[in-house]
N, C-alpha and C positions, 0 to 999 in steps of 0.2 A: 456835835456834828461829827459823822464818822466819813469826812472825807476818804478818796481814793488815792491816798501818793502816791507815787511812784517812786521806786529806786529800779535801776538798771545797773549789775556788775558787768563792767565791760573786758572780756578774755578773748576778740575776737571780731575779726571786719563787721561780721554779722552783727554781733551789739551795738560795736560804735554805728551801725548805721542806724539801728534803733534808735538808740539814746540820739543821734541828731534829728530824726524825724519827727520827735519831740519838737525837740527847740528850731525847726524850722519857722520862724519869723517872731523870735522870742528877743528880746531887747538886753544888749551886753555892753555895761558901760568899762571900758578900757582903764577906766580908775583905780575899779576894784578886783584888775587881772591880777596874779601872781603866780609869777614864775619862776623856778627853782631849780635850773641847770643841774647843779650842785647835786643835789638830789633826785634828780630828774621828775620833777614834780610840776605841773600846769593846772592853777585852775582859778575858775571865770564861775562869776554868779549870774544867772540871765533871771528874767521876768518873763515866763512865757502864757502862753495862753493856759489855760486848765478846761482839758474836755473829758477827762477820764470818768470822771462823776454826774451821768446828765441827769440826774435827781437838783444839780446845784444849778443847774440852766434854765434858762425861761425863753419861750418864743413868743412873741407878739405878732399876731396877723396884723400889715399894717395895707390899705388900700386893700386891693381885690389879691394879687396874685405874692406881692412882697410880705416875709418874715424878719421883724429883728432878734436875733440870738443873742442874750445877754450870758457872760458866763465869768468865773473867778479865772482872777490870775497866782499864777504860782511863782511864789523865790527860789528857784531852782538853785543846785551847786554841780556843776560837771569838773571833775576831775581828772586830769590822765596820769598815769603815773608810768617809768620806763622809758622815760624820755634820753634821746640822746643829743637830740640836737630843736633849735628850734626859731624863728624867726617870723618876725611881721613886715608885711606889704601895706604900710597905711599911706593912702592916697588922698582921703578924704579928710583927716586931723579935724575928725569934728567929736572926737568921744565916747560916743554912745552908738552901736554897730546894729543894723537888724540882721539876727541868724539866716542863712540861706540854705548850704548847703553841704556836704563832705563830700572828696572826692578821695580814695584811696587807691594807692598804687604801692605795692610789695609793704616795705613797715613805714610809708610816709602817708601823712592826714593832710590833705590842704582844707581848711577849714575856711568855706568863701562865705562874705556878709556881702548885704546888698548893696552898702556905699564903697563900691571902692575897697573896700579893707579885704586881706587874705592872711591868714597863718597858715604857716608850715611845720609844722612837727613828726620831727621823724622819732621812728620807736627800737629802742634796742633790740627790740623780739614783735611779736603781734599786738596790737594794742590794748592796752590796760588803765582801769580806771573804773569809775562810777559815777554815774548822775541819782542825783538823791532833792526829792522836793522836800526842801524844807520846811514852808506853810504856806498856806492860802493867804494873800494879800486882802486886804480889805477894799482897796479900786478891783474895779470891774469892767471886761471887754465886748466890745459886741460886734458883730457885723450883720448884715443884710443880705438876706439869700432872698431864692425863690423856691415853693414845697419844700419844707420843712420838713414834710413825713421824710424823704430822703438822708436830708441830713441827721435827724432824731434813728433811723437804724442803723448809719453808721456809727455813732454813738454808744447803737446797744450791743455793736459788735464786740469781741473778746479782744483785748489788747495785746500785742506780740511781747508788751513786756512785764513787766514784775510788777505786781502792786501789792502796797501792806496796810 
């Protein structure tokens, strides 16, 4: 199978925002964080959705107007490296985060999830790091749209980041 992975090198707001629009609603267990003050090193493995490949997708017409989208999940690894400072807002102490959002401002990342949880990582200089899919997981995601044909061109659109 000649999967689509992606890697993103992050040198700049612009990438890290790529590299999060990825993993917006990608699943990050708090477990398997590590962080590295010392070194100024941060990095989190998420499970996100994988659309980069729509050869690996399948749509089901279901009733008259509803499609189901079946598609592979990826083991992603995001890394940031340049770290000077860095801290968590967990509210919810339940483990496992769904990805949401970044918000950056001058060299700081607030890095917000949907339960309640936020990081903050500020950067020595402008942000630095990479997200890199490590493989295709063997579960598989789906959800439920309506026209399909919409969704299947955005799919065939070019991706704004790196694929190998």
């Amino acid at each position: 199978m000649n999967e689509k992975l992606v890697t993103i090198d992050i040198g700049d707001d612009a990438s890290l925002l790529d590299a999060c629009d990825i993993l917006h609603d990608a699943r990050c267990d708090l477990a398997h964080l590590e962080v590295d003050l010392d070194n100024g090193i941060w990095k989190a493995r998420f499970q996100r959705e994988f659309f980069e490949d729509p050869d690996l997708m399948t749509h089901e017409r279901k009733l008259l107007f509803f499609v189901k989208s079946t598609f592979p999940m990826a083991d992603t690894e995001f890394t940031l490296t340049g770290l000077k400072n860095y801290r968590i807002e967990d509210n919810a102490n339940i483990g496992v985060f769904t990805f949401n959002e970044v918000q950056i401002a001058g060299n700081v990342a607030r890095l917000l999830f949907c339960e309640d949880m936020r990081m903050i990582v500020e950067f020595e200089g402008p942000p630095q790091g990479k997200l890199v899919d490590l493989r295709l997981l063997d579960k598989r995601g789906s959800m439920w749209t309506t026209r399909v044909k919409k969704y299947k061109e955005r799919c065939q659109q070019p991706p704004r980041h790196v694929c190998k």
